[in-house]
N, C-alpha and C positions, 0 to 999 in steps of 0.2 A: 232880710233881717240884718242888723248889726252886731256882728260878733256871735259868741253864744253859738251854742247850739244850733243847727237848724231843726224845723218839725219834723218828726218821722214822714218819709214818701210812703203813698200808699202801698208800694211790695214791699218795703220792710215791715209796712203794718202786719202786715196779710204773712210775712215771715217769722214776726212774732207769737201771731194769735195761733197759727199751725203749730210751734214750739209749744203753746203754752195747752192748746189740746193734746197735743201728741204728747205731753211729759202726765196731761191728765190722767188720760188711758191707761199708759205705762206707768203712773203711782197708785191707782186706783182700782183699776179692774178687774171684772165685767163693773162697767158700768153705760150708764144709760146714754143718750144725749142731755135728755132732761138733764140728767145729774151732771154731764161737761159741762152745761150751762148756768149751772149752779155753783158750781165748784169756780168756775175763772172770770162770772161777772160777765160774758159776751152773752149775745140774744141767741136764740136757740134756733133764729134763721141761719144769724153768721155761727154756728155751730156747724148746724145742719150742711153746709155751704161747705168748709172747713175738713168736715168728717168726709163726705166725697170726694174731695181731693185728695185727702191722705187714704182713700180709698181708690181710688184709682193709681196711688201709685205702690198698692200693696202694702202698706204698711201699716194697715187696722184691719180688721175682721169682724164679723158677728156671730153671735152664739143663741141669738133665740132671744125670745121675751126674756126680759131683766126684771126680777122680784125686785120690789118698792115699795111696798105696804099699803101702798093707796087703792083709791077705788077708779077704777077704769081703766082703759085697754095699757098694758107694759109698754113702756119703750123695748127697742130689741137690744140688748148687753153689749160693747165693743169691747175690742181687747186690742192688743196690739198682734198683730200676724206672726206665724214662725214660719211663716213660708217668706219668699219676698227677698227682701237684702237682707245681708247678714253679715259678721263682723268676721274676719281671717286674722288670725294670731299666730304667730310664728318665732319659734328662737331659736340662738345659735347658742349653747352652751358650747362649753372646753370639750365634752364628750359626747354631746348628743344633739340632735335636732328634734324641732317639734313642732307640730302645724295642728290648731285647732280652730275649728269653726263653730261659733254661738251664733243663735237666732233672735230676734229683737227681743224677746222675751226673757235673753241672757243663759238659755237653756242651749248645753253644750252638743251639737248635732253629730261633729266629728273630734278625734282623738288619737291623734297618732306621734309616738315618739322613738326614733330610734339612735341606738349610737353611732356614733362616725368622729372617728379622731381628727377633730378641726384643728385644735393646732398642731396637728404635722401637715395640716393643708393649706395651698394657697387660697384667700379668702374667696377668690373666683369660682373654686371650686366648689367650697362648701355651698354656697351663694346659689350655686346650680344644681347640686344635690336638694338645698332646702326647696328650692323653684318647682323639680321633681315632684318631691311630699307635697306640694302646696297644692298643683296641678290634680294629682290623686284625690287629694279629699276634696277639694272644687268637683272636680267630675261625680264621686261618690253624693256629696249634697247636692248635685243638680236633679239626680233622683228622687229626690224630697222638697224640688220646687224651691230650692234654697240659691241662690248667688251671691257672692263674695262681694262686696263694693268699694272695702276698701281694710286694706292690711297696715299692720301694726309689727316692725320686729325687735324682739327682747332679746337686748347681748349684753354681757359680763364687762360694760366699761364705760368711758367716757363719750358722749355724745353731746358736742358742745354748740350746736349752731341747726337750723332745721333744715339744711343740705343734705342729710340723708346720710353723713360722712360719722364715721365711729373715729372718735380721734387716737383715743388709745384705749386697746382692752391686753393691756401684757400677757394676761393667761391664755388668749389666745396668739397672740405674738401678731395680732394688728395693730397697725398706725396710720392713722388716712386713711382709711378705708373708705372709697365712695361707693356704698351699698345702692345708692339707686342708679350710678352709672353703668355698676357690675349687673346689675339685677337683670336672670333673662327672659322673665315673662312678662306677663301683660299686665301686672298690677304691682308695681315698684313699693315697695312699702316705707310707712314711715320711721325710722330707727329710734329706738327710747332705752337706756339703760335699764335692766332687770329686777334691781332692786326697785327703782320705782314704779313698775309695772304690778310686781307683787304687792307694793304697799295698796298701791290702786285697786285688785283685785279684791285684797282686803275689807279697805274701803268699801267697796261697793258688793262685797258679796257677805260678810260676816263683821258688820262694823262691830268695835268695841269702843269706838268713843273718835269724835271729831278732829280730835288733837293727841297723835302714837308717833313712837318713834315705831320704825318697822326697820328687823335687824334679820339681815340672812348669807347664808353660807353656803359656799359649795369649795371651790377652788380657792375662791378669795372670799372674802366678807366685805358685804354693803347694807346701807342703812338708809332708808327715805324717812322724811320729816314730813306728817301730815299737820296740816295748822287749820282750824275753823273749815275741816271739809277739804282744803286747796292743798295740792303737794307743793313745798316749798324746796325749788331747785337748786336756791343762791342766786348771785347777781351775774352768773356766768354760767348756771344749770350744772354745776359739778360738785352740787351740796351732796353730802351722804358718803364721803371715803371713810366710815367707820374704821375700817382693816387699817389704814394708816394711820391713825391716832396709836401715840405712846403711850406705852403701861409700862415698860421700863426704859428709862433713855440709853441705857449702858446696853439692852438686851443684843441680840443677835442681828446682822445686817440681814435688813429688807431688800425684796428685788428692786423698792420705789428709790431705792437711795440712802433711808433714814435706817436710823435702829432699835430696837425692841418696838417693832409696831406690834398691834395685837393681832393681825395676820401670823407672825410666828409665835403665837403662844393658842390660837382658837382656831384658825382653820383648818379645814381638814388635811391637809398633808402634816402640817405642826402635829395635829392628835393624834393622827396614826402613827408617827414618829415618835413619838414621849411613848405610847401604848407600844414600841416594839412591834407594829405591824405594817404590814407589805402594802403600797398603796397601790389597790387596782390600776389597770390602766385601761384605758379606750382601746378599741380593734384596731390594729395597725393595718389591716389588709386591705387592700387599695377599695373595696365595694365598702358601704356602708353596709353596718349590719342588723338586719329587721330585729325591733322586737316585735312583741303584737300589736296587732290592730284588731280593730272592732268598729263595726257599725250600729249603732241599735236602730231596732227598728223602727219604721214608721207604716203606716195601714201601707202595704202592696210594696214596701220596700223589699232587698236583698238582705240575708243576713250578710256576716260579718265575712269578709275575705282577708288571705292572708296580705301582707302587705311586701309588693315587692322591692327589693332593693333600688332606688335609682342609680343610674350608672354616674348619672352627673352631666354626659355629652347626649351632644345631637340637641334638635330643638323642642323644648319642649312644648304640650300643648300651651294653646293660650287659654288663660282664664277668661271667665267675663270680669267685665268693669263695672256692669252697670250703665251708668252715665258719667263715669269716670270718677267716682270714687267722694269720700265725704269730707269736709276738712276735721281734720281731727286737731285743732288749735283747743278745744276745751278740753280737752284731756287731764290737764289741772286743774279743773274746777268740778265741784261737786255740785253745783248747780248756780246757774244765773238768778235774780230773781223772775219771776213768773216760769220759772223751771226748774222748780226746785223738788218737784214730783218725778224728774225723769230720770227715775233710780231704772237699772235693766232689772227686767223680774226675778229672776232665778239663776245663779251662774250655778255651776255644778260642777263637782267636784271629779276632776278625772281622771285616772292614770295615766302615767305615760306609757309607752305600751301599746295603747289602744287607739285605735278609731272607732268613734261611737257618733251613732247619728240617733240623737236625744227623741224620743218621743212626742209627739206635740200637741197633744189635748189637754185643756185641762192647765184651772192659774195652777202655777208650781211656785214655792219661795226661793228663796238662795241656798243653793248645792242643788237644786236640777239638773241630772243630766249627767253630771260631773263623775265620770265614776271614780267611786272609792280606789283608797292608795295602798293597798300592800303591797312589798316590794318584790314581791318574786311572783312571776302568776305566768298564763297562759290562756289564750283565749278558748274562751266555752262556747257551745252552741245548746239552745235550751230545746226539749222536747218540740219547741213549736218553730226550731229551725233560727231562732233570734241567738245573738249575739248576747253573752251573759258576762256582767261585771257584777263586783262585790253589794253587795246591800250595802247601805251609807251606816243604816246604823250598828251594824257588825265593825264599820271601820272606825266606828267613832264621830260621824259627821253627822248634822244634824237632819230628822227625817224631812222629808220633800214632797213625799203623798201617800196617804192615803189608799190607793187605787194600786195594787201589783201592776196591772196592764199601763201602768202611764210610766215606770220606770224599768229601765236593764232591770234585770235580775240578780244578777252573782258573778264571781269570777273563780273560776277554780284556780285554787292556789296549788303550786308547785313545792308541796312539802319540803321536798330532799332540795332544792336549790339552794346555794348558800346562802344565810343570813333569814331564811323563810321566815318570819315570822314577827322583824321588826316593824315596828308602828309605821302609821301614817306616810311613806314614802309614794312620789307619784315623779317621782322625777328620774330612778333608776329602775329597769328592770329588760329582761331576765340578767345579762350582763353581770360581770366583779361590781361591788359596789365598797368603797369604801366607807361610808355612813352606817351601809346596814351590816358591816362585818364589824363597825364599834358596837353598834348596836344590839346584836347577837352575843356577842362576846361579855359585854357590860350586864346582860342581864344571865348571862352564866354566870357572875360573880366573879369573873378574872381581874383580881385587883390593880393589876399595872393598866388594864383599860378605865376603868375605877378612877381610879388614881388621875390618869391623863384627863377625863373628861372634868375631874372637880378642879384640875389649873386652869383648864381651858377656860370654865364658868367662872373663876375668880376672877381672870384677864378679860372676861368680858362683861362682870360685874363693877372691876377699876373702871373699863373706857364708858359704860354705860352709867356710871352712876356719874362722872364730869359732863355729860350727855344731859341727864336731868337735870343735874343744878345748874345748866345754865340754861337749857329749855323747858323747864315745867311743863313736861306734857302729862295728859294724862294716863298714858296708858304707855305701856314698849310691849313689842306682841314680837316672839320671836318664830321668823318664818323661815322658809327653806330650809335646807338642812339641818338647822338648829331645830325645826319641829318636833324630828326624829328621833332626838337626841334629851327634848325636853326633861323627860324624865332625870336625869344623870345633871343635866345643866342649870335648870332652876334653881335647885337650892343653894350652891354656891352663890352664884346672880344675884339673889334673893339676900344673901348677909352678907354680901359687897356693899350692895345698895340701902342695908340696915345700917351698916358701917359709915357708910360713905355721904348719904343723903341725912343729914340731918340738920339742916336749916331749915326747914321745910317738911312738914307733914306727906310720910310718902307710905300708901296702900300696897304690901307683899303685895295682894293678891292684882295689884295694875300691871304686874309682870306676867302677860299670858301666852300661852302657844297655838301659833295658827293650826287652825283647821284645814286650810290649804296644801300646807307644806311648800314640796320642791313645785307644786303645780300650779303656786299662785304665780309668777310669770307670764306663761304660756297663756292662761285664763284672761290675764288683766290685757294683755295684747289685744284678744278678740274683744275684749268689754271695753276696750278703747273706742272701736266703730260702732260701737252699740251704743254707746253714751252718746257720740258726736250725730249718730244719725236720729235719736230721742229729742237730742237738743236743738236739732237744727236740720228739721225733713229736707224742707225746701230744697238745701243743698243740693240731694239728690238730681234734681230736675233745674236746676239754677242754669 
């Protein structure tokens, strides 16, 4: 040919039409072949054809005749496998680490988070503590027929090129960071900023609309821009410094350099500071220090073990790769088209704290698996010896099944622990916390906390409402820490944005609170592999 495009080769054909099954399955399921066949326009030979090969390489199942209403013999149901490959999610917060593994079905298998004071550490180190964790719940999900194929890690900062290298995350007190030359196991992962991980998990586990801003908090505050489905980076991937946006230019110097950002007036060291309270700190003791873990189970699994500290030295085990891992280049996009079905089934909502190996029968929706987020707990073991986290809808999450036996059960809460009993937290525990001791305190009615959290809401109803009126999104879903907080924070937000948005028709109620919290990160990490392996089998075997 001249110019132009050339015709698709027959493997990228044959690359497509597996994407465009395999996102079938995984939008649609149980369903037939007939029904693949119907659904994507291919013959029900090249289905037929198609479905084996993504069966041979684990990554579809059968469930038996598939109800159809017709007359004569069923086709047998497919689904997408929760055995097979699986997605590794990993983060380095300022205080804690956390390694989670989801199954193609986006049902969360493993769960574990513990603190460890990273920035008093050299990045090598933590790097080999998180390798540690990472190692643990590989082995634990090898038990349930699960392997890792390719990792995903969520950190507090700038990541500006796909080198693997974090450029700056101040809160941690990195610069250059090359995470996949430090990295000492066998599956090097890809590095993504945090905020847009959680926007992502979002996204794909409890959408609220195509086009949000997504705003979150822990140390610092970050904001991802969702546009028509696609996370929009910038022309440099360093779109979403919320916390540096002015809300007073005179205000107080920023560590960035600038003055009165709304990092010193909304995050969390600013509010504890206005509210006169002590700001927890991370474990200074050279070990990292466990919280819980949990595994749930699956038919002939082990229950839940405690989880031990990594030292951080010596080598540690190797993961599997698989076949060396998946390209996770769609990760901003929420589908191509003929792949616009290949949502992950169920992400679930999970404590940190915990190792949970999700159950696997049975379609689940979004929050499978995931266990619920109160911020102080310890792990339970249920009369039948299984691993018990919170019910979702005691926590506020939305129900998942049906069937007691196809989810954990409960988590016993640690009454007397400090702050027991604020909302929605999955990203501290048992540990000081400084979110849930606002939290605690604000719902005693201590007005200087009171007080602190409706400046913080206003300073983040000024930056958020110059946000809207120049992005028209539909929706701003406030996640992470601000979750926890929602309660106290909304309605300031809320008559900023009445104030401030008035050129333009703007819905209170498009200002909503994730569901996720502190543990949409972690989630969106492992739903990164999930996605990229939905959208593009082949890869695997390429």
């Amino acid at each position: 040919m001249r110019g132009g495009t050339r015709p698709a080769s027959q493997r990228s054909m044959r690359q497509h039409n597996l994407a465009l099954v395999m996102g079938t399955v995984a939008g649609r399921g149980p369903v037939s072949r007939a029904a693949v066949a119907g659904h994507t326009g291919l013959t029900r030979a090249a289905v037929s054809s198609l479905v084996d090969e993504l069966f041979a390489a684990g990554l579809l199942t059968e469930l038996g005749p598939a109800a159809n209403g017709r007359v004569g013999r069923p086709g047998s149901a497919l689904m997408v496998s929760d055995r097979g490959p699986a997605g590794l999610g990993l983060e380095v917060g300022v205080e804690h680490l956390g390694v989670c593994v989801t199954d193609l079905r986006g049902q969360v298998r493993a769960w574990t988070v513990v603190d460890s004071p990273n920035a008093a550490l050299p990045p090598a180190e933590v790097l080999a503590r998180l390798s540690a964790l990472a190692d643990d719940a590989t082995a634990d999900v090898a038990g349930l027929g699960l392997r890792p194929v390719a990792a995903v890690m969520a950190v507090p900062g700038l990541v500006a090129d796909a080198s693997g290298t974090v450029g700056s995350a101040p809160n941690l007190g990195w610069h250059d960071v090359p995470v996949a030359d430090l990295w000492p196991g066998a599956l090097p992962p890809r590095v993504e900023n945090e905020a847009n991980l959680g926007a992502l998990a979002e996204l794909w586990a409890h959408p609220v609309a195509s086009d949000f801003i997504h705003v979150s908090a822990e140390s610092g505050i970050g904001a991802a821009l969702v546009v028509g489905g696609r996370l929009f980076t910038g022309a440099r991937g360093l779109a979403g410094e919320l916390g540096h946006m002015p809300v007073h230019p005179d205000g107080p110097p920023c560590s960035c350099g600038a003055r009165g950002c709304l990092e010193q007036y909304a995050a969390k060291a600013a509010v504890l500071r206005t509210a006169g309270l002590p700001s927890p700190s991370a474990p200074t003791t050279p070990g990292v220090e466990p919280r819980m873990t949990a595994l749930s189970p699956d038919l002939g699994a082990a229950p839940a073990r405690q989880q031990a500290a990594p030292s951080g030295s010596g080598d540690p085990p190797a993961t599997s790769s698989g076949s060396g891992g998946t390209p996770a280049d769609s990760l901003y996009d929420s589908g191509a088209p003929g792949r616009q079905a290949a949502q992950p089934y169920g992400v679930a909502a999970g404590e940190a704290g915990h190792r949970e190996a999700a159950p696997s029968s049975g379609s689940r929706g979004p929050g499978a698996g995931l266990p619920a987020a109160p911020p102080y707990g310890r792990r339970g073991v249920s009369a039948e010896g299984r691993a018990t986290v919170p019910d979702a809808h005691e926590a506020g999450l939305p129900a998942v099944s049906s069937d007691p036996g196809t989810l954990v059960a409960g988590l016993l809460m640690d009454r007397d622990a400090p702050g027991a009993g604020s909302r929605g937290s999955g990203g501290r525990m048992p540990g000081p916390d400084g979110i849930g001791l606002l939290a605690a305190r604000a719902r005693e009615g201590d007005a200087r906390v009171v007080a602190a959290l409706e400046e913080a809401g206003r300073a983040l109803g000024t930056a958020l409402a110059g946000a809207v009126n120049l992005l028209d999104p539909a929706a701003v879903v406030l996640g992470g820490a601000y979750a926890e907080l929602g309660e106290w924070l909304v309605p300031p937000i809320r008559r900023e944005l009445a104030a401030r948005v008035t050129v333009r028709e703007w819905d209170p109620e498009a200002l909503t609170v994730s569901e996720l919290g502190r543990r949409g990160p972690l989630l969106g990490a492992a739903l990164a592999t999930v996605r990229s392996v939905l959208e593009d089998p082949a890869a695997l075997w390429a």
